[in-house]
C-alpha positions in Angstrom: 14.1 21.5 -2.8 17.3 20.6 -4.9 20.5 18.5 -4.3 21.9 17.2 -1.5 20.5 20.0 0.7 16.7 19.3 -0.5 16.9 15.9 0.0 18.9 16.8 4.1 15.9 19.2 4.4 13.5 16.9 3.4 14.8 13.8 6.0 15.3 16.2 8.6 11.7 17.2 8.2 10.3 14.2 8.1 11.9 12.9 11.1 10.8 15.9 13.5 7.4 16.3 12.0 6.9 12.5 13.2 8.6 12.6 16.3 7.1 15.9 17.6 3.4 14.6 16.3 4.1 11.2 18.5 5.4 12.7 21.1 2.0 13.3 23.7 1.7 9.7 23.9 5.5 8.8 24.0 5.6 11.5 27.4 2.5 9.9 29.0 3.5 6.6 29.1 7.0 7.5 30.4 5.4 9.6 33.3 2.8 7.7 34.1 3.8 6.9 37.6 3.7 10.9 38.4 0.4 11.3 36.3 -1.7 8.6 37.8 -0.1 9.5 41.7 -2.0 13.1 40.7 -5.1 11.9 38.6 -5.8 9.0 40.5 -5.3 5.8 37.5 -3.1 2.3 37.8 -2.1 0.5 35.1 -4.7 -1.1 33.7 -5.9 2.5 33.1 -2.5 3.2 31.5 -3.1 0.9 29.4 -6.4 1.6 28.5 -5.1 4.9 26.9 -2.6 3.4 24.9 -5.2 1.1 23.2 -7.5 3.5 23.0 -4.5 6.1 21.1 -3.9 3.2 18.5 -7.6 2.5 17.9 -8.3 5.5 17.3 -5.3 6.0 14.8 -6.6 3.4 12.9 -10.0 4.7 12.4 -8.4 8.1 11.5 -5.7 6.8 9.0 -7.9 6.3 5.8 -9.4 10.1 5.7 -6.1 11.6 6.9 -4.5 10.3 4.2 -7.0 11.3 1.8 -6.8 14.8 3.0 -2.6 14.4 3.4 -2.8 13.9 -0.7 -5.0 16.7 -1.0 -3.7 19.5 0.8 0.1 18.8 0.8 2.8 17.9 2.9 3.5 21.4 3.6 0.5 22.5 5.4 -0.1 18.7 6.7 3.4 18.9 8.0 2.9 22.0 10.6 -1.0 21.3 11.2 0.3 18.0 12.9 3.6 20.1 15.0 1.3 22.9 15.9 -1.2 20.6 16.7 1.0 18.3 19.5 2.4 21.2 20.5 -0.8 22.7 21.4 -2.6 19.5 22.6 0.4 18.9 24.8 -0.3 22.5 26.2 -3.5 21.2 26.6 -2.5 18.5 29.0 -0.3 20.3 31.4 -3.2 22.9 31.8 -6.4 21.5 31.1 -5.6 17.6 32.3 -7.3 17.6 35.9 -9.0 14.4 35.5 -8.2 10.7 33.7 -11.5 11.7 31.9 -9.6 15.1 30.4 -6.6 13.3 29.9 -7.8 10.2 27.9 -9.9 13.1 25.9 -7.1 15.0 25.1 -4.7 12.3 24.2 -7.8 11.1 21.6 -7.4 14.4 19.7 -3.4 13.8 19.3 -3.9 10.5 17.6 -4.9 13.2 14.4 -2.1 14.5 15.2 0.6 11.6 15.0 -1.3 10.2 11.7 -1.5 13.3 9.9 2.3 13.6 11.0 3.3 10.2 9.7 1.8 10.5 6.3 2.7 13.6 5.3 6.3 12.6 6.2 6.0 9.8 4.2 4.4 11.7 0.9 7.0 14.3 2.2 10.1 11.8 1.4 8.2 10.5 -1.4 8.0 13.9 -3.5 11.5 15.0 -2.5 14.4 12.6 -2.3 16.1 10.7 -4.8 15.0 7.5 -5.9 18.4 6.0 -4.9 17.8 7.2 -1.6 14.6 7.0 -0.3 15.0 3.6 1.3 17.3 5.2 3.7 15.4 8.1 4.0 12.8 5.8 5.1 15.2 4.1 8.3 15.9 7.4 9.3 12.0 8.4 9.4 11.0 5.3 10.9 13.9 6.1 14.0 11.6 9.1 15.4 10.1 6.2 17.8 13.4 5.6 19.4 14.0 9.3 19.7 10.9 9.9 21.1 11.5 7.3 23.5 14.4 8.8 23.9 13.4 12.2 24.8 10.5 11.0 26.9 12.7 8.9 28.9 14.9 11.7 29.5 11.8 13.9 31.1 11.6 12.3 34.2 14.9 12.8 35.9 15.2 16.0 34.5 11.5 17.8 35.4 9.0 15.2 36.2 11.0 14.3 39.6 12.2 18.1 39.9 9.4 20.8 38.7 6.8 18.1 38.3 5.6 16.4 35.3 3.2 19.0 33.7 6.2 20.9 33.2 7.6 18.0 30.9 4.5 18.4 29.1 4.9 22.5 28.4 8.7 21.3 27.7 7.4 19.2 25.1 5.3 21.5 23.3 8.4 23.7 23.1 10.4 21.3 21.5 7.5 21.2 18.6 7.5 24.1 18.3 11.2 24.9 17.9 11.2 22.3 15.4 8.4 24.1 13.5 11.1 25.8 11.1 12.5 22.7 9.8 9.4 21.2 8.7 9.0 20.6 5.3 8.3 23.3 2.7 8.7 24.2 -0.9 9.0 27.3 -3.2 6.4 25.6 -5.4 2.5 25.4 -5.5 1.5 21.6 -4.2 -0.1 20.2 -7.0 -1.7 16.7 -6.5 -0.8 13.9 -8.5 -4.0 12.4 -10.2 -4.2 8.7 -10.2 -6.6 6.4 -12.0 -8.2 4.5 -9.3 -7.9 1.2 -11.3 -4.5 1.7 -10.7 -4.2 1.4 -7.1 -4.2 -2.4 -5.8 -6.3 -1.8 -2.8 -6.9 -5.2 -2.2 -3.5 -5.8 -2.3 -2.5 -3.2 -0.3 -5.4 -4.7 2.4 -3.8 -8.6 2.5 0.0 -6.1 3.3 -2.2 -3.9 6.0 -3.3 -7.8 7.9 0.7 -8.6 7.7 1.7 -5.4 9.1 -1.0 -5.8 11.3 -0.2 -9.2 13.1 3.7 -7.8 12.8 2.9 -4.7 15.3 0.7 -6.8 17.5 3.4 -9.1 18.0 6.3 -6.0 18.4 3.8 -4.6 20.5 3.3 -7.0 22.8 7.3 -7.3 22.7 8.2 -3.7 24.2 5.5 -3.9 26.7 6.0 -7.5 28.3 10.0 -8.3 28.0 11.0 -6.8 31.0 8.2 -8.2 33.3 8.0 -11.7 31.6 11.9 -12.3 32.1 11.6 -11.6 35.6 8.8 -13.9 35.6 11.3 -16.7 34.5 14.2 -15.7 37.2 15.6 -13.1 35.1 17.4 -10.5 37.0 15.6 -7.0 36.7 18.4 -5.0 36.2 19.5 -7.6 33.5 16.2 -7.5 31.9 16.5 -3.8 31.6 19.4 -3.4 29.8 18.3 -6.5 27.7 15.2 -3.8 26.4 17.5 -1.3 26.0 20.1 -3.9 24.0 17.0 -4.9 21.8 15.6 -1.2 21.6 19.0 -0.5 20.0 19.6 -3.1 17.4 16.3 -2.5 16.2 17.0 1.5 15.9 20.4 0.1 13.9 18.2 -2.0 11.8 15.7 -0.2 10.5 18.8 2.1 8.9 20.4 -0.9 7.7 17.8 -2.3 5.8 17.0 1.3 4.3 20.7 1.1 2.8 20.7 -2.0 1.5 17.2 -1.3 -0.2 18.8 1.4 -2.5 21.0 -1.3 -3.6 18.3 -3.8 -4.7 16.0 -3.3 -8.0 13.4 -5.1 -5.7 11.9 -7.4 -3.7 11.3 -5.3 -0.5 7.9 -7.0 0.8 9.5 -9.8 0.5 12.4 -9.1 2.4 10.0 -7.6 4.5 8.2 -11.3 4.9 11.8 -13.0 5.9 12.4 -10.8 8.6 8.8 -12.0 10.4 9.4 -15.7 9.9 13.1 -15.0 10.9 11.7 -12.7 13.9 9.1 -15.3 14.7 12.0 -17.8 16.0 13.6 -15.1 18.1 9.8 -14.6 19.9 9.8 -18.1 20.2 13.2 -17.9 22.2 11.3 -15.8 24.9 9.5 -18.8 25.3 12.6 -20.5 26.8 13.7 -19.8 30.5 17.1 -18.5 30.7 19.1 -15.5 30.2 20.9 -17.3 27.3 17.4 -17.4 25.1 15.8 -13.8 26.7 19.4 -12.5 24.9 19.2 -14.1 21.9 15.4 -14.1 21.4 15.7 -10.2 22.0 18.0 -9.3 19.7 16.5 -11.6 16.9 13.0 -9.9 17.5 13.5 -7.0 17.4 16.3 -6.7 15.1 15.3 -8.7 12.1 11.5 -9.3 13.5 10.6 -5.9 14.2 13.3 -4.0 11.8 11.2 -4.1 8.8 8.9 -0.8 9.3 10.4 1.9 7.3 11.4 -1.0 4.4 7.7 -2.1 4.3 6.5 1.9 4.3 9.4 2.6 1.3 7.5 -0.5 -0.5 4.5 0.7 -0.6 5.5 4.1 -1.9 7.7 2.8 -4.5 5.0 0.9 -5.8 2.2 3.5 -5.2 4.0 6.8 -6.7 1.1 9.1 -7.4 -0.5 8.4 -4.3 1.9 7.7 -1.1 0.2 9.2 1.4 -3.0 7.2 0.8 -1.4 4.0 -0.3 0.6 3.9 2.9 -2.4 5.0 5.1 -4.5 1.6 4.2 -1.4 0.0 5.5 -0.7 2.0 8.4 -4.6 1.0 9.2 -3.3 -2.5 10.1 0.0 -1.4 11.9 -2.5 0.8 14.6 -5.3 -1.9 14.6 -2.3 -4.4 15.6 -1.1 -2.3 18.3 -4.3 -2.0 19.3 -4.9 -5.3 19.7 -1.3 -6.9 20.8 -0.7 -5.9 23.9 -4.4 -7.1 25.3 -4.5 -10.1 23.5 -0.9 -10.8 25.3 -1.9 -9.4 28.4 -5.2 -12.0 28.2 -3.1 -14.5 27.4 -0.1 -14.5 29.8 -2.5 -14.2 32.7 -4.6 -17.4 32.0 -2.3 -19.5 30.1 0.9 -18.4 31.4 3.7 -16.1 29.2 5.7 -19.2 27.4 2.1 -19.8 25.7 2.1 -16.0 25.2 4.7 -15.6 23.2 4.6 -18.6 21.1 1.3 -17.3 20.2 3.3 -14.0 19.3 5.7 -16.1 17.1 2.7 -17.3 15.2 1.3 -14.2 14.8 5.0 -13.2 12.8 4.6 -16.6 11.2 0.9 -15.5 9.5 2.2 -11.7 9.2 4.9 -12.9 6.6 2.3 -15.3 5.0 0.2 -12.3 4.2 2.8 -10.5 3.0 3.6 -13.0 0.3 0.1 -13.1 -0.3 -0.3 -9.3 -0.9 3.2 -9.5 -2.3 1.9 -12.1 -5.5 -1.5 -9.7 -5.2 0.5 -6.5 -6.2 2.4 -8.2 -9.2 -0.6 -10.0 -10.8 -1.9 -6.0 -10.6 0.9 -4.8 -12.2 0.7 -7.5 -15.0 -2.9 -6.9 -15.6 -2.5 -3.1 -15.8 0.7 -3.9 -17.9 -1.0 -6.5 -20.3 -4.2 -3.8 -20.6 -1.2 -0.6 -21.4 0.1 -3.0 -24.3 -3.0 -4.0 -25.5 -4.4 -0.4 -26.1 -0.9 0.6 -27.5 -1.7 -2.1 -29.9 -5.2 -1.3 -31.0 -4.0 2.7 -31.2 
């Protein structure tokens, strides 16, 4: 890949590898009314295979990533496609039971991991350095799209054809966007790191910060909508409020990609002002009103939740040889946190009440940018040590 066009090829890419390897989960959740009417599950069980997809992701991360670095993001790149493809296959023929389904949904989570880190190591070997922050926005805006695209399966074929045939869409889709995954003219040749140069530890404390920081966002998309309605909110109104937030976030994530190419650094901490700024728009929610759910929305999930791609363009800046295993220790916390947010929230907004919810959500920002300056100061007492070590040997040769 060369030039302009190599670094178009290599966005593009990244952005449809991720979005077709995320998109099984991204089409059950937005037909779950039809699926559960047919496989007999409520919403509890919904949720219980939602949890279940993150959990797993986060158990799968660590080795995907080692095997992402290995093998290339080439191959990586069209193992994850062909995979959701097929496994989406799998679902509109082989998903005649919640059992099946839940099953089948636990072998995409490879899939989506395998999808995001070889996008990243993807953008990592093959933009410019004075573009990879945006590159980054861009990659992280595959969750909109597959939103997006989800969303736009039930009017069109679940309510028409029925939804298995959203499904066999959906594997279609991957598979025309097989051809633009990304690929090289050149042999993949691993980049060989000394392991005393990768600040795990470091990389750990920003995996607990992006952690608590998905747990919160988490618990944001799933519980706006229902917990303004809660407080008097009109529905209709508390719709287009998601949608409002949904938006700015998408803008977001693009704008602080830009701007990164224009700083020398400083991204985890920029990363670390968004949460505490985010935190007082969670807080917000807190407040009854249409005023607050407004303003709280856009402040979460713009600023609070608009730091995903910056944080991932971080940690490959700062981890070169390795980006693909760097970010998958990160990514780790992300799926642990969505994981965990949404129960935790659920938990609390049923015994305690949601006000008390989503302060607790604002404190969970508050820590997540704590750890981040914590990590943050870990990474450049790394650097110094590995810097002071580099001058002392240059000294004694």
């Amino acid at each position: 890949m060369e030039g302009t066009r190599g670094t178009t090829r290599a966005v593009v890419g990244a952005v449809v590898t991720t979005t077709a390897s995320v998109l099984p989960v991204f089409l059950t959740a937005a037909l779950a009314v039809q699926i559960s009417d047919e496989l007999g599950f409520d919403a509890a069980g919904l949720g219980v295979v939602v949890a279940l997809y993150f959990g797993v992701s986060a158990f799968a991360s660590l080795p995907t990533g080692w095997i992402v670095e290995r093998v290339g993001p080439t191959t990586t790149s069209r193992i994850a496609v062909v995979g959701a493809a097929g496994l989406m296959l799998a679902i509109a023929f082989g998903a005649r039971s919640y059992g099946l389904l839940v099953t089948i949904l636990m072998c995409s989570c490879w899939c989506n991991v395998m999808g995001q880190l070889s996008s990243n190591l993807t953008l990592a070997r093959f933009v410019p350095a004075r573009r990879l922050g945006l590159s980054f926005g861009f990659k992280q805006s595959c969750v909109p799209l597959a939103t997006l695209l989800s969303g736009l399966a039930v009017p069109t074929l679940a309510l028409t054809v029925g939804w298995r045939w959203a499904f066999i869409a959906g594997a279609g889709l991957a598979l025309l966007a097989l051809p633009l995954t990304p690929r090289s003219p050149e042999r993949y040749v691993r980049t060989r790191v000394d392991p005393a140069e990768r600040a795990t530890g470091a990389l750990a404390v920003i995996g607990v910060g992006a952690g608590l920081g998905a747990a919160s966002a988490g618990a944001l998309g799933a519980f706006l909508v229902v917990s303004a309605v809660r407080q008097g909110v009109d529905p209709g109104l508390a719709g287009l409020v998601l949608t409002l937030g949904s938006l700015v976030g998408l803008a977001m994530r693009l704008v602080n990609g830009w701007l990164a190419d224009r700083r020398a650094g400083g991204h985890i901490a920029v990363v670390a002002t968004s949460m505490a700024i985010g935190a007082i728009g969670v807080a917000l929610l807190a407040v009854p009103g249409p005023l607050a759910l407004v303003l709280g929305t856009v402040v979460a999930f713009g600023i609070g939740w608009g730091w995903t791609g910056l944080l991932q363009f971080a940690v490959v800046r700062l981890n070169p040889g390795a980006p693909a295993a760097a970010t998958s220790v990160v990514q780790v916390g992300t799926y642990a946190g969505a994981f965990l947010g949404p129960m935790v929230f659920g938990l609390l907004a049923t015994h305690a009440g949601f006000p008390a919810a989503w302060l607790t959500c604002a404190g969970m920002l508050v820590l997540a940018a704590v750890a981040m300056i914590g990590g943050r100061r870990m990474l450049v007492a790394h650097r110094d040590a590995r810097q002071a070590v580099a001058a002392a040997a240059a000294t004694v040769s």
